[in-house]
VEXDREN-2710 file (C-alpha; in Angstrom, 1 decimal):
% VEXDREN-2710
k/r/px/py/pz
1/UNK/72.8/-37.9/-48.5
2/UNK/69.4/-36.8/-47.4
3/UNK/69.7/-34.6/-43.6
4/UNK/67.9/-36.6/-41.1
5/UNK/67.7/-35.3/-37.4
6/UNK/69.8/-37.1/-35.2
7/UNK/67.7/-38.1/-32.0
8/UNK/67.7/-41.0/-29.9
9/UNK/66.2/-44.0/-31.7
10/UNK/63.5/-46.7/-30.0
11/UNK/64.8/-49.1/-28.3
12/UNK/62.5/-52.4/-27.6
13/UNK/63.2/-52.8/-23.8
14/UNK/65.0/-55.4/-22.4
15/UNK/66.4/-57.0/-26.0
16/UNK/69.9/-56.7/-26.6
17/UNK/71.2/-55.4/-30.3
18/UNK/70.4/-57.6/-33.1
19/UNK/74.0/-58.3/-33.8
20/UNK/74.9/-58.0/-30.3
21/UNK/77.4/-60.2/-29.6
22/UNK/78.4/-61.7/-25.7
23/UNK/79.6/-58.6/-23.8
24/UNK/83.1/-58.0/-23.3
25/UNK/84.8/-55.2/-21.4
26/UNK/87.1/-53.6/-23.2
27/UNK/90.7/-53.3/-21.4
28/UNK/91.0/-50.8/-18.7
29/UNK/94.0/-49.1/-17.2
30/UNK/92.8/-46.6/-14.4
31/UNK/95.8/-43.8/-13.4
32/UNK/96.3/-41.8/-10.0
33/UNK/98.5/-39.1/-11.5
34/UNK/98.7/-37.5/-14.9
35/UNK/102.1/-38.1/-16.1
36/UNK/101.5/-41.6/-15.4
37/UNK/98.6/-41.3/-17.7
38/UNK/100.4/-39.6/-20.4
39/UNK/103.6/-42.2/-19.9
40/UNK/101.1/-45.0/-20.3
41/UNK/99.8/-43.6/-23.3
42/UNK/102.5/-42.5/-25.3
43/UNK/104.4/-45.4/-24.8
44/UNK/101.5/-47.6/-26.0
45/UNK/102.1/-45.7/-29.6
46/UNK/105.2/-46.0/-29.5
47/UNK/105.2/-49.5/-29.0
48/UNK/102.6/-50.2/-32.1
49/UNK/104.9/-47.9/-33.8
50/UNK/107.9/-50.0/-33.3
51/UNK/106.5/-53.3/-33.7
52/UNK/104.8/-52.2/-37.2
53/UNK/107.6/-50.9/-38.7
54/UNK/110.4/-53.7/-37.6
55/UNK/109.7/-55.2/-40.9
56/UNK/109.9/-52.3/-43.0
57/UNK/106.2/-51.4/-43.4
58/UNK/103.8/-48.2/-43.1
59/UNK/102.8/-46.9/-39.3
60/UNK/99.5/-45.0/-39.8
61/UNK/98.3/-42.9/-37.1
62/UNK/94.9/-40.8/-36.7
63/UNK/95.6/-38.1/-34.0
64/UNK/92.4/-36.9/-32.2
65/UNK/92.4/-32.6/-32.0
66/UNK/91.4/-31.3/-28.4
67/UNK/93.5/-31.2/-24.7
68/UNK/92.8/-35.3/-24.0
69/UNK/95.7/-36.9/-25.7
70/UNK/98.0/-33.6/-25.0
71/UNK/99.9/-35.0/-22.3
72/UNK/100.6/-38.2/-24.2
73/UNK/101.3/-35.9/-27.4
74/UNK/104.2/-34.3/-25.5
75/UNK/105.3/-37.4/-23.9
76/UNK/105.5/-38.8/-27.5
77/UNK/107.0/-35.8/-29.2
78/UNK/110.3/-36.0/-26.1
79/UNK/110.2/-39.8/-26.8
80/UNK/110.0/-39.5/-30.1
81/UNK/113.8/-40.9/-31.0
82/UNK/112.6/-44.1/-29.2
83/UNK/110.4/-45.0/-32.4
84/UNK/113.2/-47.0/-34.3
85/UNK/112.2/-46.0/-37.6
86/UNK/110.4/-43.1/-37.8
87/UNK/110.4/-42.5/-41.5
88/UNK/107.8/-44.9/-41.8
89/UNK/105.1/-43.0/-39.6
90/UNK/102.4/-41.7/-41.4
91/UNK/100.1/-38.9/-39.5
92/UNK/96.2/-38.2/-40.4
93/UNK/93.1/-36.4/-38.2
94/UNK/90.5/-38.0/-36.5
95/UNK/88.3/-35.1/-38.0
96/UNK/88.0/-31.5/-38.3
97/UNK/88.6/-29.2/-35.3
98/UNK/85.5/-28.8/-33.7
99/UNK/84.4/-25.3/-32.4
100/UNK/85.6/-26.3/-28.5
101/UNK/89.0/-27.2/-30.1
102/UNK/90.0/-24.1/-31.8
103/UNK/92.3/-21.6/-30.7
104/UNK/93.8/-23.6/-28.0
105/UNK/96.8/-22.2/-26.8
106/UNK/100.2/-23.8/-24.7
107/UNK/98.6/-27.0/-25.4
108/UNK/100.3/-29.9/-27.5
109/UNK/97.2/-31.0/-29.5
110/UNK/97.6/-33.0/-32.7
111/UNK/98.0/-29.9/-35.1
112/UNK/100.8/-28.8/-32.2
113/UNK/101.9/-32.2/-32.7
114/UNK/102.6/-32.5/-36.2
115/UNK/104.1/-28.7/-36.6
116/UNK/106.8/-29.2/-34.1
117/UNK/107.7/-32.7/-35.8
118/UNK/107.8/-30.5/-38.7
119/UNK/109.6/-27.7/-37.5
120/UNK/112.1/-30.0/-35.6
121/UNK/112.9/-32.2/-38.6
122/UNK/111.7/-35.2/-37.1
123/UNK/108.7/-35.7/-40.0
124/UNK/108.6/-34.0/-43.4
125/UNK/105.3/-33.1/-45.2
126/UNK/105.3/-36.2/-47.5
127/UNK/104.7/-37.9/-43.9
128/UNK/101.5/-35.9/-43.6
129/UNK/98.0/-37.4/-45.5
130/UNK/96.3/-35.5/-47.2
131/UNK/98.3/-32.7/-47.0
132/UNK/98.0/-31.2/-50.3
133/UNK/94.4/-31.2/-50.4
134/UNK/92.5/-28.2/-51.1
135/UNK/90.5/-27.5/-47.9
136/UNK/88.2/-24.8/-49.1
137/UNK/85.3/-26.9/-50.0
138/UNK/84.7/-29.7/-47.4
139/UNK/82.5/-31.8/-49.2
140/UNK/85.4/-31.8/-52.2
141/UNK/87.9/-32.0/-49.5
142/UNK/86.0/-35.3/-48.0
143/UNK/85.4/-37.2/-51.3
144/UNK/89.2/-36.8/-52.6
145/UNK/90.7/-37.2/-49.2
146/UNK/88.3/-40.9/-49.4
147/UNK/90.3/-41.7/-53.1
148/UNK/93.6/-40.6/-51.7
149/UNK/93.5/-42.4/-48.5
150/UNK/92.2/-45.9/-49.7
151/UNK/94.5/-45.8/-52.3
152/UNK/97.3/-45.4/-49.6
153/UNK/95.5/-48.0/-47.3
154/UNK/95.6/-50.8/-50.5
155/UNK/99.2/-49.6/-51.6
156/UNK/100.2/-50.6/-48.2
157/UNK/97.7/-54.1/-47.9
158/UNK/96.1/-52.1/-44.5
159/UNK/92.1/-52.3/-44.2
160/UNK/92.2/-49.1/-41.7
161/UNK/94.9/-46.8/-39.5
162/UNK/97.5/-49.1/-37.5
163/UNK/97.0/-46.5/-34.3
164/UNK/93.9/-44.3/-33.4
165/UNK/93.7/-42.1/-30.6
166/UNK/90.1/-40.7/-29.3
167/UNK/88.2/-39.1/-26.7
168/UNK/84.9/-38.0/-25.9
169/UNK/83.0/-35.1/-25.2
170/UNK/80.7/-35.1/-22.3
171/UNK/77.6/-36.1/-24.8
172/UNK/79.3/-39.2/-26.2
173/UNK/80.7/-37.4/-29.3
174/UNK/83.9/-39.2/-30.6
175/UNK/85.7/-37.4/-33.4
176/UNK/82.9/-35.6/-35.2
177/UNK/80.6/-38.4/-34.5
178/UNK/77.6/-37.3/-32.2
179/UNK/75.6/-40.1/-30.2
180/UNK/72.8/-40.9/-32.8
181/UNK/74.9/-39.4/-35.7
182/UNK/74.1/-39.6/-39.3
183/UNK/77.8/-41.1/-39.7
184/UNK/76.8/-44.5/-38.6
185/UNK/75.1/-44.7/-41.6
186/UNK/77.7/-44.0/-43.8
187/UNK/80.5/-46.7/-45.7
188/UNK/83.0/-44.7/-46.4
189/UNK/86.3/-43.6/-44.9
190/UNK/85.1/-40.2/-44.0
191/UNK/82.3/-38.1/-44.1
192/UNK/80.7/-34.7/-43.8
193/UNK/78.3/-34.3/-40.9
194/UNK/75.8/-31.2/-39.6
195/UNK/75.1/-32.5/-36.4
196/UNK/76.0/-29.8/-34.6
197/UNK/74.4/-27.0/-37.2
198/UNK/78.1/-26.8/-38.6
199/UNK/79.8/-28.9/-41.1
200/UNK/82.7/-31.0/-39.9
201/UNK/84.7/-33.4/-41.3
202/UNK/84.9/-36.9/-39.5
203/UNK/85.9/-40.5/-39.7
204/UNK/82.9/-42.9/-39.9
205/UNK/82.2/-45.5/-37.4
206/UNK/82.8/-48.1/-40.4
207/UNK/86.2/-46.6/-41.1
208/UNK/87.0/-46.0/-37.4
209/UNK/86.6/-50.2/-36.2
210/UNK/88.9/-51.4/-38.9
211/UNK/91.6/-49.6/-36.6
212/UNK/94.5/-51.9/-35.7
213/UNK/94.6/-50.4/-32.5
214/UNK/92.5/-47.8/-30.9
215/UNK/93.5/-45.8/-27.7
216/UNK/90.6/-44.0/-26.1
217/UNK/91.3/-41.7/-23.3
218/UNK/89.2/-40.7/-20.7
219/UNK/90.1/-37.4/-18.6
220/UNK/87.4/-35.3/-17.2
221/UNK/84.7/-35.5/-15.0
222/UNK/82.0/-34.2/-16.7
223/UNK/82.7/-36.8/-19.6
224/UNK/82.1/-39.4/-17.0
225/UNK/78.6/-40.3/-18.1
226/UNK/80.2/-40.5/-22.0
227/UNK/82.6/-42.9/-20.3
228/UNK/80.0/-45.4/-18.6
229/UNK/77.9/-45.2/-21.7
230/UNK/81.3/-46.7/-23.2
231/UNK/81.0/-49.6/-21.1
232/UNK/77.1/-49.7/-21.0
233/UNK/75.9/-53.4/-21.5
234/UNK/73.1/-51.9/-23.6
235/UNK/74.9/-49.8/-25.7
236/UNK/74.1/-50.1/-29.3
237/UNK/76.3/-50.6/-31.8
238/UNK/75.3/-47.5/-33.8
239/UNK/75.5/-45.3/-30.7
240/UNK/78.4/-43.1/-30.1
241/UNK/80.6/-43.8/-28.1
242/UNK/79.3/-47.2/-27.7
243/UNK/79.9/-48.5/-31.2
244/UNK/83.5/-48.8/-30.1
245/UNK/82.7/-52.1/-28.1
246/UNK/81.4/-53.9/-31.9
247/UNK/85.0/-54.2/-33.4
248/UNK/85.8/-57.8/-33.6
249/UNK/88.2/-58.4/-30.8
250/UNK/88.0/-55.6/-29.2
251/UNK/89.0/-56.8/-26.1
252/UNK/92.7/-56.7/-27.3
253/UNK/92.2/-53.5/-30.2
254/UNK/91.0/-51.0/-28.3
255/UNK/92.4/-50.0/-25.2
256/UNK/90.8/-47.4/-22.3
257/UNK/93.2/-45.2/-20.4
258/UNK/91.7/-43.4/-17.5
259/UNK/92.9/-40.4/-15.6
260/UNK/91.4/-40.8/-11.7
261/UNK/89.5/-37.8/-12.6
262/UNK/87.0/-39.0/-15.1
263/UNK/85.9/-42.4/-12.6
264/UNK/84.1/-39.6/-10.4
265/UNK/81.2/-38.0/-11.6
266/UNK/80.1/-34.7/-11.3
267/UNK/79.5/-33.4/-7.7
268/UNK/78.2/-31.4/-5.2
269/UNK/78.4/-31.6/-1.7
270/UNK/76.7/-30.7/1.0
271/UNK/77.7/-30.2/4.7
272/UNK/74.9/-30.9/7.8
273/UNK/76.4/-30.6/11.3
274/UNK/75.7/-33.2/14.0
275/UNK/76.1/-33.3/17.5
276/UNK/79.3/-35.2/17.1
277/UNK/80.8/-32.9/14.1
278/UNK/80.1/-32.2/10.3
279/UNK/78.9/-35.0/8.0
280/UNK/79.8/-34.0/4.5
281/UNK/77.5/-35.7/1.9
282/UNK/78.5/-36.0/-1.7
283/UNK/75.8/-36.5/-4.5
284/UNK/76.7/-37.7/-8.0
285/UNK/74.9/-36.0/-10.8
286/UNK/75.5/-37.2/-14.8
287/UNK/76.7/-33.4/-15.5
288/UNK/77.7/-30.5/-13.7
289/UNK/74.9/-29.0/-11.7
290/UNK/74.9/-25.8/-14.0
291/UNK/73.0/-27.7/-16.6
292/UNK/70.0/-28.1/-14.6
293/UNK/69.7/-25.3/-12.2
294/UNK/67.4/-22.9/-14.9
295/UNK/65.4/-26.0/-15.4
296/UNK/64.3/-27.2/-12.4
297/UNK/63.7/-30.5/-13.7
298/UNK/62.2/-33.1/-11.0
299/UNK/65.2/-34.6/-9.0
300/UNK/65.6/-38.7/-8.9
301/UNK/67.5/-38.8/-5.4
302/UNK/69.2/-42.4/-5.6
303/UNK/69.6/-44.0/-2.1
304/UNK/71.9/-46.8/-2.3
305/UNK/73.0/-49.9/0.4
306/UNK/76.5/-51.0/-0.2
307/UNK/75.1/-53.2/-3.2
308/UNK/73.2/-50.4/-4.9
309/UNK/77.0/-49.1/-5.8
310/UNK/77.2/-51.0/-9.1
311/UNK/73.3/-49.9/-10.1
312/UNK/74.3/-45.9/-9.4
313/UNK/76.2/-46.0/-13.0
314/UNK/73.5/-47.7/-14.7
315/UNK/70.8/-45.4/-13.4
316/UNK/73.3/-42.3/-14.1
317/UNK/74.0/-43.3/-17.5
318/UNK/70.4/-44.4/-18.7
319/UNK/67.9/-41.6/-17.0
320/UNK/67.4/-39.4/-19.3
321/UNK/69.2/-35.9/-18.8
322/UNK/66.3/-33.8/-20.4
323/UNK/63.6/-34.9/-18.3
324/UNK/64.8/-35.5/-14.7
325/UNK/68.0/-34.7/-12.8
326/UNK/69.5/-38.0/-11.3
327/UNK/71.1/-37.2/-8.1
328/UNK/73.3/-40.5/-6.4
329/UNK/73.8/-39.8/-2.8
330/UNK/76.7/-40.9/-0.8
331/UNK/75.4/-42.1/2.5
332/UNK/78.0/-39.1/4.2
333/UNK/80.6/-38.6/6.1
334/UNK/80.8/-40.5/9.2
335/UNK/81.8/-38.2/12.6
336/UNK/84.0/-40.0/14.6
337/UNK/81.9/-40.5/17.8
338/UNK/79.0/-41.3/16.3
339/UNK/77.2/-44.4/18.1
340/UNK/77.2/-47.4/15.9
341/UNK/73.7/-47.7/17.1
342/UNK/72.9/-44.4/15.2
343/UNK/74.5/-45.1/12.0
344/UNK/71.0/-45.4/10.4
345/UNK/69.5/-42.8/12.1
346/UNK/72.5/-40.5/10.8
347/UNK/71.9/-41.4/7.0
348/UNK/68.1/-40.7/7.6
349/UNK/69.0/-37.3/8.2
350/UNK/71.4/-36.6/5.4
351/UNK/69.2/-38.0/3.5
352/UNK/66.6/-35.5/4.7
353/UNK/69.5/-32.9/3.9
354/UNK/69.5/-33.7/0.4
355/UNK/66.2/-33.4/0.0
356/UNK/65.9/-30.2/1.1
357/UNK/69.0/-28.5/-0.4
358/UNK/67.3/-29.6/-3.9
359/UNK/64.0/-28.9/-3.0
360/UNK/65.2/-25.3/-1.4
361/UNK/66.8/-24.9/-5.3
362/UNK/63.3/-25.3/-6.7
363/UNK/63.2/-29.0/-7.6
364/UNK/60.4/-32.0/-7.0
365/UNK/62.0/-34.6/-5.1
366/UNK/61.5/-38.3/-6.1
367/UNK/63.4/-40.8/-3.9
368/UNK/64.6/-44.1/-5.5
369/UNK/65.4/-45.9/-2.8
370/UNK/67.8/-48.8/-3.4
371/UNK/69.1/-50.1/0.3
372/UNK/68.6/-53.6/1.7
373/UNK/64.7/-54.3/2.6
374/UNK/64.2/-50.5/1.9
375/UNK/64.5/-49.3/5.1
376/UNK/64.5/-45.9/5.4
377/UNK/61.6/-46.1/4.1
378/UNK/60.1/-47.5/6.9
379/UNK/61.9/-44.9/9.1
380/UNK/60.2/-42.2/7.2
381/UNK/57.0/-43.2/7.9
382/UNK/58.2/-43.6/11.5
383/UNK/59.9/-40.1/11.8
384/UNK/57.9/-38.3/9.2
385/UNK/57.2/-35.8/11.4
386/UNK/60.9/-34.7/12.5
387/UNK/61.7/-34.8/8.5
388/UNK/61.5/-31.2/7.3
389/UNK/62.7/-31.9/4.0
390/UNK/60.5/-35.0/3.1
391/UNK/57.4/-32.9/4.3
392/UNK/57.6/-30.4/2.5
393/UNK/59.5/-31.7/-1.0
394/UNK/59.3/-35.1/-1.4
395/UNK/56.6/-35.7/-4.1
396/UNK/57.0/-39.6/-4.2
397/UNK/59.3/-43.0/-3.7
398/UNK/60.6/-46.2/-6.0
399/UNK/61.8/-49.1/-4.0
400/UNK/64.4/-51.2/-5.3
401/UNK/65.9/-54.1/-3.6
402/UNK/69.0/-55.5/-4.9
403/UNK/68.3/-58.9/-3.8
404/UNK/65.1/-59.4/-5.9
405/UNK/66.2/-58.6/-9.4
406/UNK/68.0/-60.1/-12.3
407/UNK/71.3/-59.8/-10.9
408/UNK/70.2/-61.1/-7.6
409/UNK/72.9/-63.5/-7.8
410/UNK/75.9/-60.7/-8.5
411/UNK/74.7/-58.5/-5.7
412/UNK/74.4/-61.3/-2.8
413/UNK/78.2/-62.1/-4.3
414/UNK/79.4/-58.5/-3.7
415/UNK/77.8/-57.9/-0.1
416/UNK/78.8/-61.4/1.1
417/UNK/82.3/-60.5/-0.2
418/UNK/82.9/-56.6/0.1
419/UNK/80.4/-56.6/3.7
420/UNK/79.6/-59.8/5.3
421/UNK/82.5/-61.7/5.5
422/UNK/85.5/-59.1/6.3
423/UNK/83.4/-57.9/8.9
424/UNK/83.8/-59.2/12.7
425/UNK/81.1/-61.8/12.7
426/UNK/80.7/-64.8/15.4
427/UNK/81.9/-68.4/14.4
428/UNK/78.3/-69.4/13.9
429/UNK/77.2/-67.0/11.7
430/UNK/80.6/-66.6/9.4
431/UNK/80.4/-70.5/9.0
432/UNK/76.8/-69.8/7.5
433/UNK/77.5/-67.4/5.6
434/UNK/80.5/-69.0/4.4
435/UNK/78.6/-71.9/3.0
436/UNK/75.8/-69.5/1.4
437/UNK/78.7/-67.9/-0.1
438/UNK/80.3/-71.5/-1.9
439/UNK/76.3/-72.2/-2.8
440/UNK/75.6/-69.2/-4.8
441/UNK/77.5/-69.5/-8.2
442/UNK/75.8/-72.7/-8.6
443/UNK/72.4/-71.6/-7.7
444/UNK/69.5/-70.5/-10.5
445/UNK/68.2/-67.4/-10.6
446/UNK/65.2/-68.6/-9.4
447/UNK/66.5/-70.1/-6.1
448/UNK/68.6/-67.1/-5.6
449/UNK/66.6/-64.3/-5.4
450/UNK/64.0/-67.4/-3.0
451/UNK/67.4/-67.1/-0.8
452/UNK/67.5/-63.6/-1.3
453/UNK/64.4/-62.8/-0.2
454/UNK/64.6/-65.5/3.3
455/UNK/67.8/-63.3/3.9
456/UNK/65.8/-59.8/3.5
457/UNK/63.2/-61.1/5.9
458/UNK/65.6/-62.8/8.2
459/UNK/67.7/-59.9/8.6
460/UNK/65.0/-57.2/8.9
461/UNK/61.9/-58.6/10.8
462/UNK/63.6/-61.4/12.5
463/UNK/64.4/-60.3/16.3
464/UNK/67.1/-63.2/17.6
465/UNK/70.3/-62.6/19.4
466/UNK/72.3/-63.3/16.7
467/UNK/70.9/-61.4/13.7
468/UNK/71.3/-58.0/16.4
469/UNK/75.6/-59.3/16.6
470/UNK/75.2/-60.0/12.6
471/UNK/73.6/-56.7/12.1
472/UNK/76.1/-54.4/14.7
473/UNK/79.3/-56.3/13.0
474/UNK/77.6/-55.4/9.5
475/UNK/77.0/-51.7/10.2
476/UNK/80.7/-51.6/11.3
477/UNK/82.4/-53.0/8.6
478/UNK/79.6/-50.4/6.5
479/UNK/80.2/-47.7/8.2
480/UNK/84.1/-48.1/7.4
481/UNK/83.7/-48.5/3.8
482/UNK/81.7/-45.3/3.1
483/UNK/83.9/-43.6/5.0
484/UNK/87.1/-44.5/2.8
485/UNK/85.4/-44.1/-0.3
486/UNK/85.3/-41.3/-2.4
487/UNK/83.4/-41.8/-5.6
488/UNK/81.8/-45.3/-7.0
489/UNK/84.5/-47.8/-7.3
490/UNK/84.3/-49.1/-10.5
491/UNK/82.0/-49.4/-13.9
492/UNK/78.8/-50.9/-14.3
493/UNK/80.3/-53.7/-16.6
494/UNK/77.1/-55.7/-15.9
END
């Protein structure tokens, strides 16, 4: 097959995939602690293992090298008398090691995996695939491991593996497949790629979505962006690791474990004191810092209301990483005696803060702005003066309101929901808002971002007795959420 380069292909903006069908999240299960994690997982295999074999047939498994599955590798391996016939399992690799996965050491990976079943007597080599290959030419090694393994595959009347397990890298590689990889053109069970200016050895995408079962696990931070492209409503179906999301139902084939870690993006954060104590302002970036600090590539700082939360992974997974440096700020850490009164006020500043730590580092500053009615814009033009940062850095400024666009109708939803309502608002206005709130689903897109847009202007130029109780009860119930949150709470599954 002819080398192409791998790059990111044109998209026509706005059009889903040609064989894109509705969107479906594939099933989450989200894990405080790491042995719960590795519990979770390994008794999901073990289950598929059991449940395969009752009847007396095959149990093909694809084990993914690398530290991810290792927990759920050793959980399986102390388990491993809970498969009820274990004669029947039959082990293969996801791919080659890759470079990052070599010479790993105290860690159960999948080669640790299979030599202790070995070495235990639990598995004997005939359990192995492909074992007897000769692996000194990898191109000879892919096209006979290809005859061997679809002649297993139609011996036993399987189409693919009955259990996969992968992972990601934090630039959307799964197995040996890279994001745009040559694989994805490729019919065959496995192939040889040069992605990475090494050969390795991979499953194709092709081969990879005939999987009974696929268990991808998600564990790091910095593979967070990897993980929201996962989930990405535009995510193509020969994009890694997007691709997943085409297998026919795979709503109930592939499964998504995720360790706590990997739901909170890269950080840094930043400290300002106050006269009523430190605020401490976290700022999401799509990788570590490290990968941008020689580069001084112009900073997007992302400025979000309470709705702008879901819009923060979307912006984080789509802006591209070698042109600009997306930066989503957390509003800050709220002191205790702050005045309710100086709530905005506050976040102006820390906002200031951040512009100036990234702009002391060397960056242009672009702020995206993204909170109801914009408003700190207007306070910047108010205190422009008293905003050190923004004088000196701030090169220029998107507005965004999240009651204008195309999911006018989601965002009104969430803020009536997560803000509005729970928060300590007088009879008259909870009884409107109540009724907008029973309106809504039924309401176009049209008339909703009309209502949007009344609500906007109603809330910020509108000077009446109750929009100042609407707006105090609003800023508390606000100014309690970002102060119990730590990272965004959930995916952009929109």
């Amino acid at each position: 097959m002819k080398e192409k380069k791998a790059t990111a292909r044109k998209k026509k903006k706005g059009l889903l995939p040609e064989n894109a069908k509705a969107y479906v999240a594939p099933l989450a299960e989200n894990f405080q602690e790491k042995e719960d994690f590795d519990r979770a997982v390994g008794l999901d295999f073990i289950t598929y293992a059991n449940e395969t074999t009752r009847g007396g047939g095959k149990f093909i498994a694809a084990l993914s090298h690398g530290t991810s599955p290792a927990g759920a590798y050793q959980y399986i391996f102390d388990h491993y008398d809970k498969i009820s016939r274990p004669e029947n399992l039959r082990f293969t690799f996801v791919n080659s090691k890759l470079k990052s996965q070599r010479g790993l050491k105290n860690v159960m990976d999948a080669v640790g995996l299979v030599k202790t079943l070995l070495a235990t007597g639990r598995i004997t080599k005939d359990q192995i695939l492909g074992r007897g290959l000769n692996r000194d030419n990898m191109d000879e090694y892919c096209a006979q491991l290809n005859v061997d393994l679809a002649s297993y595959l139609k011996e036993n009347d399987k189409e693919g593996v009955d259990y996969m397990f992968v992972a990601t890298d934090p630039a959307g590689r799964v197995a040996g497949i890279t994001r745009f990889s040559n694989a994805f053109d490729v019919e065959e069970i496995s192939c040889v790629v040069n992605d990475r200016k090494a050969k390795e050895l991979t499953l194709t995408p092709w081969f990879i979505m005939k999987s009974k079962r696929i268990a991808f696990l998600a564990t790091k931070a910095d593979k967070r962006r990897a993980l929201a492209w996962l989930y990405y409503r535009w995510g193509h179906h020969d994009e890694s690791p997007s691709f997943l999301r085409f297998m026919d139902d795979s709503h109930k084939r592939l499964k998504v474990f995720i360790d706590d870690k990997a739901l909170t993006w890269p950080q840094v954060e930043l400290e300002r004191e106050t006269p009523y104590g430190t605020s401490r302002i976290r700022i999401d970036l799509p990788k570590p810092y490290s990968y941008f600090s020689k580069s001084k590539k112009p900073v997007i700082l992302l400025v979000h209301g309470f709705l702008g939360l879901n819009s923060y992974d979307g912006l984080l997974t789509s802006i591209p990483t070698q042109k600009y440096l997306a930066a989503a700020m957390h509003y800050g850490s709220i002191p205790t005696d702050l005045p309710i009164k100086e709530y905005s006020q506050h976040v102006l500043k820390n906002i200031d803060a951040a512009i100036t730590h990234f702009g002391d580092l060397g960056h242009p500053i672009y702020l995206f702005d993204h909170s109801m009615g914009n408003i700190y814009f207007q306070m910047m033009e108010r205190d422009f003066e008293s905003l050190e940062g923004v004088k000196k850095y701030l090169r220029g400024r998107i507005g965004a309101n999240p009651f204008f666009g195309e999911e006018a109708k989601h965002a009104s939803i969430g803020f009536l929901d997560n803000v509005i309502l729970p928060s300590n608002q007088g009879l008259a206005a909870k009884t409107i808002f109540n009724t907008a709130r029973r309106v809504i689903p039924f309401e176009s897109n049209v008339g909703m971002r009309n209502r949007g847009i009344w609500l906007t202007e109603w809330l910020i130029r509108k000077d009446s007795a109750m929009r100042d109780r609407v707006w105090k009860a609003t800023k508390a119930r606000i100014m309690l959420l970002m102060t119990t949150i730590g990272s965004l709470p959930h995916l952009n599954r929109i």
